[in-house]
N, C-alpha and C positions, 0 to 999 in steps of 0.2 A: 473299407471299400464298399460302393453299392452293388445290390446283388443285378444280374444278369438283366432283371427288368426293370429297377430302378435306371439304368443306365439308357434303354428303349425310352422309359419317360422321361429322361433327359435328355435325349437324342431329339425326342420331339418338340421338346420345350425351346431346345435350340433353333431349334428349325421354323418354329410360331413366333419366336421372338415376340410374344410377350402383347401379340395381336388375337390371340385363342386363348380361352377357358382351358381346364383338366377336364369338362366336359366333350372338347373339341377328340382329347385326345381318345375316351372311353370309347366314344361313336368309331373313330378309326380303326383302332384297333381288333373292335368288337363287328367290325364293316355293316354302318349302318348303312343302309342306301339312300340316303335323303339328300337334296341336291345340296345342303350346306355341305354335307361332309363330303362329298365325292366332289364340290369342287374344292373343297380345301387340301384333300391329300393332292389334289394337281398341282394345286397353286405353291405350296407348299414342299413340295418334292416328297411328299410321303405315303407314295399309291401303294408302293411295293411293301408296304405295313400293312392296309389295307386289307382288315379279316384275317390275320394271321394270328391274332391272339383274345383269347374267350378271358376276358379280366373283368373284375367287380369294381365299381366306383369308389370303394372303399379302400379297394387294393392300393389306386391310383391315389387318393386322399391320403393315404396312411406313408406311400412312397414319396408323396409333394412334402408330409410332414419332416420325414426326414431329410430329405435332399436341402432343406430350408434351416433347416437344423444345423447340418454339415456344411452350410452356408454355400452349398453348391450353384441355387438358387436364390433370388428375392422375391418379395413378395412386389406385387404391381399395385392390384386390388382385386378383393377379392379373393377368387380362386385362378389368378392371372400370376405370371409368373414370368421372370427373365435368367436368363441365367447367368451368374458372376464370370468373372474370369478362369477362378477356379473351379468352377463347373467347366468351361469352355477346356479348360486342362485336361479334369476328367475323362474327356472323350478323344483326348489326342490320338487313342490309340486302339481307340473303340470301334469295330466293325461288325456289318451284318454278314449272313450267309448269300454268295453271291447270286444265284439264282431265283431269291427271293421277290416275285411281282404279283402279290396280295391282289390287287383292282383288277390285273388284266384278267387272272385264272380263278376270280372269285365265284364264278357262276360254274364252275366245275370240279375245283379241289376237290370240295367232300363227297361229293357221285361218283367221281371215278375214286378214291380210295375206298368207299362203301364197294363201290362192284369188283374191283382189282383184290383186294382182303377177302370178301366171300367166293368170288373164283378160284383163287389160288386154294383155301379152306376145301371149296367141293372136290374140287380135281385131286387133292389127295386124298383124300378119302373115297372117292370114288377108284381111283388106281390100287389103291389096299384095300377097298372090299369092306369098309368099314360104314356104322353110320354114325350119325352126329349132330349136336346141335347148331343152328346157321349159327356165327357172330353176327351175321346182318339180318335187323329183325322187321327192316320196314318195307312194308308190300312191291314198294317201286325196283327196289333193286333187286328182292328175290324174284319177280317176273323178267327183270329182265338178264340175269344173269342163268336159270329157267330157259329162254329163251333162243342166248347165245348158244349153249351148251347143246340143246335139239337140234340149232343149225350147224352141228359141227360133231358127228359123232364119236371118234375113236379119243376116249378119255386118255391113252396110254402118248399116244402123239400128241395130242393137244398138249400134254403136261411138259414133256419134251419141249415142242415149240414155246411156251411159254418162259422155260425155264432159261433157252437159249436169249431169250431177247432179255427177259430179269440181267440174266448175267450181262450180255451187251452193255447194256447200259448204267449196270454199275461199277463194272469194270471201270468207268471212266468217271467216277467218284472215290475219293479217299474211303479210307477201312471206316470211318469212324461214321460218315456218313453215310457209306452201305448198311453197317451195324443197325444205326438207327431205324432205317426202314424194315430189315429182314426182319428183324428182333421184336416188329410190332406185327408182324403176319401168323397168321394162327394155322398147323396143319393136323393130319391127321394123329400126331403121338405128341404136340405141343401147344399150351394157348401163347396167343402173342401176348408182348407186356405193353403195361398201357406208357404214357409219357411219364409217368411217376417214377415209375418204376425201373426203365430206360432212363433215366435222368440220375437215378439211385446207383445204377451198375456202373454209370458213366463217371458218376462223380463231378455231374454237372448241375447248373439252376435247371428248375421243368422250365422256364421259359426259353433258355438255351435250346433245349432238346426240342421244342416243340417247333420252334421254327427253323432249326436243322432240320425237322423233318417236315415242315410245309416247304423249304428249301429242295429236298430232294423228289417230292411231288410236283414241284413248280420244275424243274428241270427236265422231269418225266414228261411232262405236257408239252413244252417247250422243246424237246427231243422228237416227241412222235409225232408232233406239228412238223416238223420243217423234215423227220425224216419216216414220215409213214409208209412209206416199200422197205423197209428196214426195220419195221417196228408193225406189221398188221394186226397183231391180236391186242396188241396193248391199245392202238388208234383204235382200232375197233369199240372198246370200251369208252372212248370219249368221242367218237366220231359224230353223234347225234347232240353231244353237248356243246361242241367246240362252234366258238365263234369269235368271228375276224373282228368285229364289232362290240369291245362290252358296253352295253349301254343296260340301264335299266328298262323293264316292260312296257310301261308307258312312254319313257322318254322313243324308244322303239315305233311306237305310233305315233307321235308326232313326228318323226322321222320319215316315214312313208308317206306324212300329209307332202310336208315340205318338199320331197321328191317327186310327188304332183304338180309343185307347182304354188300350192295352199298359202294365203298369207296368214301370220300369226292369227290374225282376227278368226278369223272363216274356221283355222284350227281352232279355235280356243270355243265357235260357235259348234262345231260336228260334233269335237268329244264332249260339249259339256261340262268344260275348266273353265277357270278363270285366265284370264291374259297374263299374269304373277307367274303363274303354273307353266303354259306353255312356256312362257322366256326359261324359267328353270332349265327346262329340256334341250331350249337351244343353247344355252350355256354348255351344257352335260354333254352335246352333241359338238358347239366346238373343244371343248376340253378332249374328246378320243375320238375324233374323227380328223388325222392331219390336213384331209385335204376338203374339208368340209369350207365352207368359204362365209365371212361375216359380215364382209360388204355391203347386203341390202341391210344389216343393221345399224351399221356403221363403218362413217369413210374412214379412206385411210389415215388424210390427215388426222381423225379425231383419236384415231386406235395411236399411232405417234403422239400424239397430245398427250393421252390418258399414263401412255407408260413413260413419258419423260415426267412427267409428277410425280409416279408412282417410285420413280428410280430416288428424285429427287428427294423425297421424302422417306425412302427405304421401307416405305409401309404398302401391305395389300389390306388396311381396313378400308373399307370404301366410305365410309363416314366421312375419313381426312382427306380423301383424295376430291371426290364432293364436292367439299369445303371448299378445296383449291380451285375447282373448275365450274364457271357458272354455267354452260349449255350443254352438259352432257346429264345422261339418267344412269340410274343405280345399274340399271340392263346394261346400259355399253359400257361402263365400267367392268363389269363381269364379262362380259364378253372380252374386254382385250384384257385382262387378267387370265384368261382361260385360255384364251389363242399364246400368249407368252408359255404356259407348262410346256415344257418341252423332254419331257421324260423324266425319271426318277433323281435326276443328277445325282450327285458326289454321296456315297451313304459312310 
């Protein structure tokens, strides 16, 4: 049987059908930010993977080996792959952790579990009297965890209130998945374990365990988002990170051009990019903005056009679609590629 993460590379390989490299997958997984990959995990239905797992290319090389072997897979060309029928089987019964959305809580996973683990750390130890080494070593979060703690004096209530809302809200997660979280928090008589180690006790794959527990941080976010009067201390920790918009930085300033008003050109002359660049970011921009509108790039007829090919031909390379279409550009192809993602579908 393949292990826990050979099955995630096969989950993917299904899902590329055999249009993406093993390279396609490392960047995903690994959440690079470049507009290829961010818009592939849309186009693709694989956002909610999106940074959940720190893998080596060899990993992924060494798992195409086998899965190929096991004939789960075939080869295309290259490092291109499809997967047989009997791959297709392998996954009948295959699922992720349901709270799992990588691209949307990519720009805050790891700040608020850095600040939420060194919190819960100080506050015990400060309520026992005790002192201690931080687990969290990097300047941003010791400032601002530092910070929190001056604007909120009584350590003995803090820990209280905190401990109430921890429970809240795992009260409404299974044992196994509270486990995972508690079990990685370090206090003043205990250190946390790391994912190895949790994975050891569990008698699970670490990849399992590790996105159960990106699982139960993406639930946290996802909680104190929609119910922050019910959750203050916890929202408070991601309050300054949280946004309604994931885009990347720059895609960000192009963003504000175009809310002026800016045509492509004029933005591509302000910041200093190439015209290639900016389309990037309108892409990036219709991909997670639903009510972002594509119109001055392209009509509706041609957006109808672009994806009754794209259906017909069951492919999103744009190379074949191209092919099929003589008056459209690689740009409005990706555009109506991007406006089609429609959330994570079926995992």
């Amino acid at each position: 049987m393949p292990s826990y993460l050979a099955k995630v590379v096969l989950f993917c390989l299904s899902r590329l059908n055999g249009e993406r490299s093993l390279a396609a997958i490392y960047h995903l997984l690994n959440g690079k930010k470049s507009a290829q990959t961010l818009q592939d995990s849309k186009w693709y239905h694989l956002d909610f993977l999106f940074g959940t797992l720190a893998v080596q290319k060899s990993e992924i090389l060494h798992i195409a080996n086998r899965l190929e072997h096991e004939r789960l897979i075939e080869r295309i060309d290259n490092d291109t792959y499809k997967v047989t029928e009997k791959g297709e089987a392998a996954l009948a019964q295959f699922s992720f952790p349901a709270y799992l959305n990588g691209l949307r809580y990519v720009n805050e996973t790891e700040a608020f579990w850095r600040r939420l683990s060194l919190l819960v750390q100080t506050i015990s130890n400060l309520v026992h009297e005790t002192t201690f080494e931080p687990i969290q070593r990097d300047e941003e979060t010791l400032l601002f965890v530092k910070r929190w703690l001056l604007s909120r004096r009584n350590a003995a209530a803090l820990a209280q209130s905190l401990y109430e809302e921890l429970h809240r809200l795992l009260s409404r997660l299974d044992e196994k998945e509270a486990n995972v979280f508690v079990w990685r928090l370090t206090s003043y008589e205990r250190i946390g374990l790391t994912n190895e180690q949790v994975a050891l006790v569990l008698q699970e794959d670490p990849a399992y365990t590790q996105l159960l527990f990106q699982h139960v941080l993406h639930f946290f976010l996802k909680t104190t988002e929609k119910e922050s009067h019910r959750f203050p201390l916890l929202f408070s920790l991601r309050a300054d990170l949280y946004e309604t918009i994931p885009l990347t930085s720059s895609t960000k300033k192009t963003y504000e051009l175009l809310q002026q008003g800016r045509t492509l050109d004029e933005i591509a002359r302000i910041r200093r990019l190439k015209r290639s660049t900016i389309e990037d970011h309108i892409v990036e921009i219709a991909a997670n903005i639903p009510h972002f509108s594509i119109a001055p790039f392209l009509s509706e007829e041609k957006r109808q056009q672009i994806m009754r090919v794209a259906e017909k031909l069951r492919t999103k390379k744009l190379r074949m679609i191209k092919e099929a279409l003589e008056d459209v550009s690689y740009f409005q192809i990706r555009l109506a590629l991007a406006k089609r993602g429609d959330g994570d579908g079926d995992r």
